[in-house]
Structures are given as structure tokens and as C-alpha cells.
C-alpha positions in Angstrom: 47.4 50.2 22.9 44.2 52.3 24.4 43.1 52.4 20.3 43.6 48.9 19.9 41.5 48.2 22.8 38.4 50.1 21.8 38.5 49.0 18.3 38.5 45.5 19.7 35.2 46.1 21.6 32.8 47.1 19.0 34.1 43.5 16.9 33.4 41.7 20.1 30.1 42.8 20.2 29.5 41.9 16.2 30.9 38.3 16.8 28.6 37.9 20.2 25.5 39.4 18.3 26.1 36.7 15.6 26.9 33.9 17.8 23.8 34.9 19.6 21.9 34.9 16.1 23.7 31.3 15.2 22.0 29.8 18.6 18.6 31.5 18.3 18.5 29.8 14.7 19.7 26.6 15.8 17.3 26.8 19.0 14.5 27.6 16.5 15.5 24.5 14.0 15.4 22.2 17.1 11.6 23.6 18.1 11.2 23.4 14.5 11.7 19.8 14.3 10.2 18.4 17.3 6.7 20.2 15.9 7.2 18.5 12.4 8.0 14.7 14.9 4.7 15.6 16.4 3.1 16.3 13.3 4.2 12.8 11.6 1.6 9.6 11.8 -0.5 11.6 14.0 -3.1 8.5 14.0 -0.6 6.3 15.0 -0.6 5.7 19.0 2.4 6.4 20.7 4.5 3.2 21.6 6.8 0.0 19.9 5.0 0.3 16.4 5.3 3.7 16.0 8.9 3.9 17.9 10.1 1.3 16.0 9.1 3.1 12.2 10.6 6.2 13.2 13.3 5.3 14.4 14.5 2.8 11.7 13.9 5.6 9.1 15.8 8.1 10.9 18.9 6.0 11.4 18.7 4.6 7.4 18.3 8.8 6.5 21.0 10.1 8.7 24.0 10.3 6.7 26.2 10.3 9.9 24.6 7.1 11.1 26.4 3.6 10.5 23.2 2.4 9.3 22.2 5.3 6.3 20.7 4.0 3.4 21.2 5.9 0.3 18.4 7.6 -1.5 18.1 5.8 -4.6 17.9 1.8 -2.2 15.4 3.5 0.1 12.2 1.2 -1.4 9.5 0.5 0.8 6.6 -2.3 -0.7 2.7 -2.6 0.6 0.3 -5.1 0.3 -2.8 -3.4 -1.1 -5.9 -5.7 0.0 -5.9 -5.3 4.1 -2.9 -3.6 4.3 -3.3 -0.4 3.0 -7.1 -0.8 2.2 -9.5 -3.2 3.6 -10.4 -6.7 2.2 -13.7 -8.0 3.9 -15.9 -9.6 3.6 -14.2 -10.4 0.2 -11.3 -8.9 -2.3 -13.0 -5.6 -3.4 -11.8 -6.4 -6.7 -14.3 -9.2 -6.7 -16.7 -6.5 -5.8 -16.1 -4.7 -9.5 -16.0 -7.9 -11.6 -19.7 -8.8 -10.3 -20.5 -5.1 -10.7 -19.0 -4.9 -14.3 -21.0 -8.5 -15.1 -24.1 -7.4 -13.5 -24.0 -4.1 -15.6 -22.7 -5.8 -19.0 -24.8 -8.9 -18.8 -27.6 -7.4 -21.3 -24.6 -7.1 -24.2 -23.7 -10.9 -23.5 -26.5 -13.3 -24.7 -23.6 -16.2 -24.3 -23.6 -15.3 -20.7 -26.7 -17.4 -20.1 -25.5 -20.8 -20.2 -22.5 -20.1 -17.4 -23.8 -20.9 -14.1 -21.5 -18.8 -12.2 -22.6 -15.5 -14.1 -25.9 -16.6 -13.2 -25.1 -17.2 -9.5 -23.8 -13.4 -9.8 -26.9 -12.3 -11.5 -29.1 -13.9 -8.7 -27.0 -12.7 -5.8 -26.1 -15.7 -4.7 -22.7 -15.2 -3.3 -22.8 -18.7 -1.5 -22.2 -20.2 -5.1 -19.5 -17.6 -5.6 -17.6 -18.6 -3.3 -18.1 -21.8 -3.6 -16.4 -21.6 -6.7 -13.1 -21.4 -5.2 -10.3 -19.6 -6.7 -10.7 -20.8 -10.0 -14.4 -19.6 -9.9 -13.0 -16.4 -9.1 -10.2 -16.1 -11.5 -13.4 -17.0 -14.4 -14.7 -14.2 -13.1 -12.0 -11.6 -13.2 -11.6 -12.9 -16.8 -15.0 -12.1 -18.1 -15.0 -8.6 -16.0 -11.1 -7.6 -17.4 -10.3 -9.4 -21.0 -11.5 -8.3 -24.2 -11.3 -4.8 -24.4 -8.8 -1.8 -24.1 -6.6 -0.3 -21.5 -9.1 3.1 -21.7 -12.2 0.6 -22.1 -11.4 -1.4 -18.3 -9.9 2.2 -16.8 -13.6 4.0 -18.1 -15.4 0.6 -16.3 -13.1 0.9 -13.3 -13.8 4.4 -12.5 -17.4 3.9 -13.1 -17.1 1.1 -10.5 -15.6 3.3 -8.1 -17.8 6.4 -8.6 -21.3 3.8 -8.1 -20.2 1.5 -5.8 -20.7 0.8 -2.5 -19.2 -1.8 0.4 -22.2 -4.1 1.3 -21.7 -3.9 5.3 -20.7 -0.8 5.7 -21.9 1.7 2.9 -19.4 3.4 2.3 -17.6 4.0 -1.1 -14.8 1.7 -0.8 -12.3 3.9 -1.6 -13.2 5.7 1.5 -12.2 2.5 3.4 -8.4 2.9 3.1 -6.3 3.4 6.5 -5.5 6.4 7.6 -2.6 5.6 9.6 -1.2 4.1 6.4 -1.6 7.2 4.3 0.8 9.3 6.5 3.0 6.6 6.5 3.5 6.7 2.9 3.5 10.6 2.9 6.2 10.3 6.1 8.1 8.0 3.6 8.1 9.4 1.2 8.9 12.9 2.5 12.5 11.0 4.2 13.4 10.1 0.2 11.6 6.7 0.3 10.1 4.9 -2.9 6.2 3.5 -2.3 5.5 0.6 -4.1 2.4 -1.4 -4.1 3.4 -5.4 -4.6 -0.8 -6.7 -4.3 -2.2 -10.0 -4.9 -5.0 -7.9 -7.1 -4.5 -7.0 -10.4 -2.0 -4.3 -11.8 -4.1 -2.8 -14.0 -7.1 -2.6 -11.5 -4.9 -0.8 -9.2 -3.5 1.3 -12.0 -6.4 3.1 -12.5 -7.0 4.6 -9.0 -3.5 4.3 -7.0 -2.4 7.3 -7.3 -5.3 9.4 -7.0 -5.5 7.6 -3.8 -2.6 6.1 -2.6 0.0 8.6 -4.3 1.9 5.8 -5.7 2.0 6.3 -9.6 1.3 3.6 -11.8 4.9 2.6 -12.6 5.1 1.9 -8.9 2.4 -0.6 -9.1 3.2 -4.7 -9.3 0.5 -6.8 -9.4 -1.0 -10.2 -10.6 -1.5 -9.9 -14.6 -3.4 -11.6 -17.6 -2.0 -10.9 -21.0 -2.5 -8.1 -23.4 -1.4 -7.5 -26.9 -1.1 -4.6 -29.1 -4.0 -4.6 -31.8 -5.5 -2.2 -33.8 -8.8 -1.5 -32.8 -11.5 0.4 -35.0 -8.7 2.3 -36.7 -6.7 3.1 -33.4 -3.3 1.0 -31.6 -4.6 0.0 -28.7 -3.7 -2.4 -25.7 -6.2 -5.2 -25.5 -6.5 -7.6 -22.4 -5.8 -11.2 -23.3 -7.3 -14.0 -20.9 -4.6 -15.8 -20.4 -3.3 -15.7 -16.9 0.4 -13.9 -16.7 1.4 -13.5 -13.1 0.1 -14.5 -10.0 1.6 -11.7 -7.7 0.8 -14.0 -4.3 2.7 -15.2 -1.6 6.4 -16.8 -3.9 5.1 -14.5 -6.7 5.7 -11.6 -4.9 9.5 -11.7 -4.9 9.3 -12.3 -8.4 7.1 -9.4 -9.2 9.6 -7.3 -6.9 12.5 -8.3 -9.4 10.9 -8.1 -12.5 9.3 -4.7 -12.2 11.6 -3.3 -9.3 14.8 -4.7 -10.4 16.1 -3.8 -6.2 15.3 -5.3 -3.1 13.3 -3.6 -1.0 14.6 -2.5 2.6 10.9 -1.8 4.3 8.1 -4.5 3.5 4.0 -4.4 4.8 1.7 -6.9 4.4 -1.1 -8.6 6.9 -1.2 -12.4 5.9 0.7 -15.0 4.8 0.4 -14.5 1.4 2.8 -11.6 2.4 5.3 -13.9 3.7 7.7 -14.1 1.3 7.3 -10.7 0.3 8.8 -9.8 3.9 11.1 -12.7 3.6 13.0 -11.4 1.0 12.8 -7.9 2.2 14.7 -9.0 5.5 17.2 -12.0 4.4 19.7 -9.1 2.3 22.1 -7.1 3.4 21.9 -4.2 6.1 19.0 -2.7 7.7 15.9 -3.8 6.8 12.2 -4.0 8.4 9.2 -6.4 8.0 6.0 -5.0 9.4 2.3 -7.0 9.5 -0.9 -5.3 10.0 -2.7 -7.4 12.6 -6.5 -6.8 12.1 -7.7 -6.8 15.9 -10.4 -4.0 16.0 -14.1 -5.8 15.4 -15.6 -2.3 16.5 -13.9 0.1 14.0 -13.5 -2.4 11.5 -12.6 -6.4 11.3 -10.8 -8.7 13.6 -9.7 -11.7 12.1 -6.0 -13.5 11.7 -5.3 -17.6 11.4 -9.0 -18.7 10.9 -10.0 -16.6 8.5 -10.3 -17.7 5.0 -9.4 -13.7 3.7 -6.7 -12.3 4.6 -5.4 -15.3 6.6 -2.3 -14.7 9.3 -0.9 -17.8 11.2 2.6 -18.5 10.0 3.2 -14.6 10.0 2.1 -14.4 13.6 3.8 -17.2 14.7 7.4 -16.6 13.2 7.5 -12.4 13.3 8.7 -12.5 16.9 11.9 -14.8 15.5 12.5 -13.0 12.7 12.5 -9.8 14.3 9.6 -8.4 12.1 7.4 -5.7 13.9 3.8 -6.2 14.0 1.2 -3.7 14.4 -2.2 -4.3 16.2 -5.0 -2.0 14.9 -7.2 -1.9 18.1 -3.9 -0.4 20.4 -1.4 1.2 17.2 -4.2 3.2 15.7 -6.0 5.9 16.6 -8.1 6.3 13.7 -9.0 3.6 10.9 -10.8 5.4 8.1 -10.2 9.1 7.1 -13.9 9.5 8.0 -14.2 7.9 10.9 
């Protein structure tokens, strides 16, 4: 019995060393976990809008939770223009098509008859936008129809690599949010899918997404023109076609989601009411879901603006997110930082 007893101790000791080991690991993991929480959306202010993200992803990635999404539904879709970059004092694609025009106008002797490539020749942004959205949409035309998918990349980086925002001077790839880029990392790293759904054009946003944003370009919907497949000096290229094909805006959002996503979403971002839908449909299906607006309220870091604005206007967003249980962030008190460089 005396044997039995001693051999017994030295196995106690093994099983308490072990169970000691077990706890010190599981005491590290817990320290381990609450550094990588404090490490997430660091430029996001502590309080509801940063609560409320965290939390809703936790509870759809926790398989023991009532509410756990599985990997391959866990989409999440951003507005581009004010939502994930910013959009004042006008759509910064508008900013390449009169960069592209300004730069191409020597090639196009048939340019000189149309007053509005004039206007953009002169300057005169009053005329511009003037021209309303068809204006506009003439514009994006003549700046992305008529040559390849290489041709409008090449102009699009050149664009990019020259040109810079006429308020602030920065390069206006510089002017995307902070906050917003850990949010897609922090998504992305709980088995999300970022998508951009923009009002801007697909191909435009092709070009530079994922350099930028880390969203590839098969993750990218956006309003369209037409292309076809031509030969071109000997080579099958895509050409642009102008001839309008989507408008990804406000009802054409959903439509883009379904065409090029084929699911819907579970976590939607947008900042104006041309986002409505977009969040609409993101909310009305089944289980969890969240709808989040950007609400631009910082004038000293960057722009304040919401129902009276004529970019990036918010008024039925504002007014109906408190019903609809949809989260909205305020830039002044949610974010700690704006830019990357600022």
C-alpha cells in the first residue's frame, strides 16, 4: 500500500504541473486577446459606434452564439464616394474626366464646338455644374469611351499619380478614412467579404481599389457604360462603348448587389440617401444584420454637411435610421483621426 502511495505522488505532481501549464496558456490567450481588442479600429473613439461594430461581429463569428453567421454569408458592402473616401467639393471622379479632357483636348479638334469641354478648358466650374447630371454623365463619356481597358487604367493612374484636391492639396488618394481602413482590415481578419457597391464607375474604381482599399477588382460593383470585344491594331482588346449600362445609385444598388454578388449582404455603409436602399435591402432579410451611415460633422478636419447639401445629401437616412435600428456614426465624436496623414 506504502508503494502504491509514493508512486501516486510523483503522477500528482505531473498532472498539477500540466494543469498549471493548461491555465498559464489559457491566462496568456486571454491577455493575448484583450491586446489584439485594443489594437482593433484604434482611430475609432471609444463608445455606441464602435461598441455596436464589435460587438455585432463578434456575436455573427462565434460559433457558439445563436446569432453566428457562417463564413461564406459574412458580406459587408461600402459606399466609395464619402464613405470610405471623401467626395467634396465634387465626385473625384469628375476630378479625372476634366483632368483626362484638359490633357487630351490638343488630340480632339472636334472638341471645339462643345461648350461644356470648353467651360472645362476655361475653368469654369460654374457651367459645369450647371450642367446637371447629364452634363456630367457627357463628361464621363468623353473622359472613359473609346479606348481600351489598359488605355483608361494607364489614364487613371496617370490621374492619380498628378493630381491633386483643389482645397486641400493633397493627392486624393491620401484623402481616404482612416477609421474605415481598419474596419475593413478588422473585417476582414473575422472572415468577412469587402465589397465596394459606389455610385462611381466600376472600372474607375478598378484600377486603384485594391492598391488602396484591399478590395480586389471582382469585389468592385459600380455604375457602367458598355464595352465590347474588338480587335484593336492586331490585339483583342476590351473597348469602352458610350452607351450608359448601369447606374449603381440609390434602387440600382440592390440590383448591382444581385447581379455581381448573387448574396445579400448582412453589413451595409453608406453616408446619403443614395445609400438608402443599399442599407434597405441589407436589413429587410433574414437574421442579423447592420446598416451603418457615415455622418459628415467635422468642418475642422474635413466637411460637415448632411440634408442641404447638394453632394452627398443625407435627410431621409437621418431621419428614418433611429426606426430602423441602423447605427450612425458622427465623424467629429466616432473618429479620432480622419486621414492617414493627419
Amino acid at each position: 500500500m506504502k508503494k502504491i502511495k509514493f508512486s501516486l505522488l510523483p503522477l500528482a505532481v505531473i498532472l498539477f504541473s500540466i494543469f498549471s501549464c493548461q491555465n498559464s496558456g489559457i491566462e496568456s490567450n486571454d491577455s493575448s486577446s484583450e491586446e489584439i481588442l485594443k489594437n482593433e479600429l484604434i482611430s475609432w473613439n471609444d463608445g455606441v459606434a464602435k461598441n455596436t461594430i464589435q460587438e455585432f461581429v463578434q456575436k455573427t463569428t462565434n460559433p457558439q452564439s445563436p446569432d453566428f453567421i457562417p463564413e461564406g454569408d459574412r458580406i459587408a458592402v461600402f459606399d466609395n464616394d464619402g464613405t470610405l473616401w471623401a467626395e467634396k467639393p465634387y465626385y473625384f471622379q469628375l476630378d479625372y474626366a476634366l483632368f483626362f479632357i484638359k490633357k487630351e483636348a490638343s488630340k480632339h479638334p472636334e472638341w471645339n464646338e462643345n461648350e461644356l469641354i470648353q467651360a472645362v478648358l476655361a475653368d469654369d466650374m460654374k457651367t459645369i455644374m450647371a450642367s446637371g447630371e447629364h452634363g456630367l454623365i457627357e463628361l464621363v463619356m468623353y473622359s472613359h469611351s473609346g479606348m481600351s481597358e489598359d488605355e483608361f487604367s494607364s489614364h487613371v493612374r496617370e490621374w492619380l499619380n498628378e493630381a491633386k484636391h483643389p482645397q486641400t492639396g493633397m493627392k486624393f488618394t491620401d484623402m481616404v478614412y482612416q477609421p474605415m481602413l481598419e474596419l475593413l482590415d478588422y473585417l476582414r481578419s473575422h472572415g468577412y467579404k469587402t465589397f465596394i457597391v459606389s455610385g462611381g464607375g466600376i472600372d474607375f474604381l478598378r484600377v486603384w481599389a485594391e492598391e488602396v482599399y484591399g478590395i480586389p477588382p471582382y469585389q468592385v460593383v459600380g455604375s457602367s457604360i458598355k464595352a465590347a470585344y474588338q480587335e484593336v491594331n492586331g490585339k483583342n482588346v476590351i473597348v469602352k462603348i458610350p452607351e450608359l449600362n448601369l447606374i449603381n445609385d440609390k434602387a440600382g444598388k440592390p440590383v448591382g448587389i444581385h447581379q455581381y454578388i448573387g448574396k445579400r449582404p448582412i453589413m451595409a455603409f453608406g453616408n446619403s440617401d443614395g445609400d438608402f436602399q443599399m442599407l434597405e435591402y441589407t436589413t429587410s432579410g433574414k437574421g442579423p444584420s447592420l446598416g451603418v451611415y457615415i455622418h459628415h460633422t467635422d468642418a475642422e478636419r474635413e466637411f460637415a454637411y448632411d440634408s442641404l447639401s447638394s453632394i452627398g445629401n443625407l435627410k431621409r437616412g437621418l431621419i428614418e435610421a433611429p426606426i430602423r435600428n441602423w447605427l450612425v456614426v458622427d465623424m467629429a465624436r466616432d473618429w479620432s483621426l480622419i486621414y492617414p496623414t493627419n
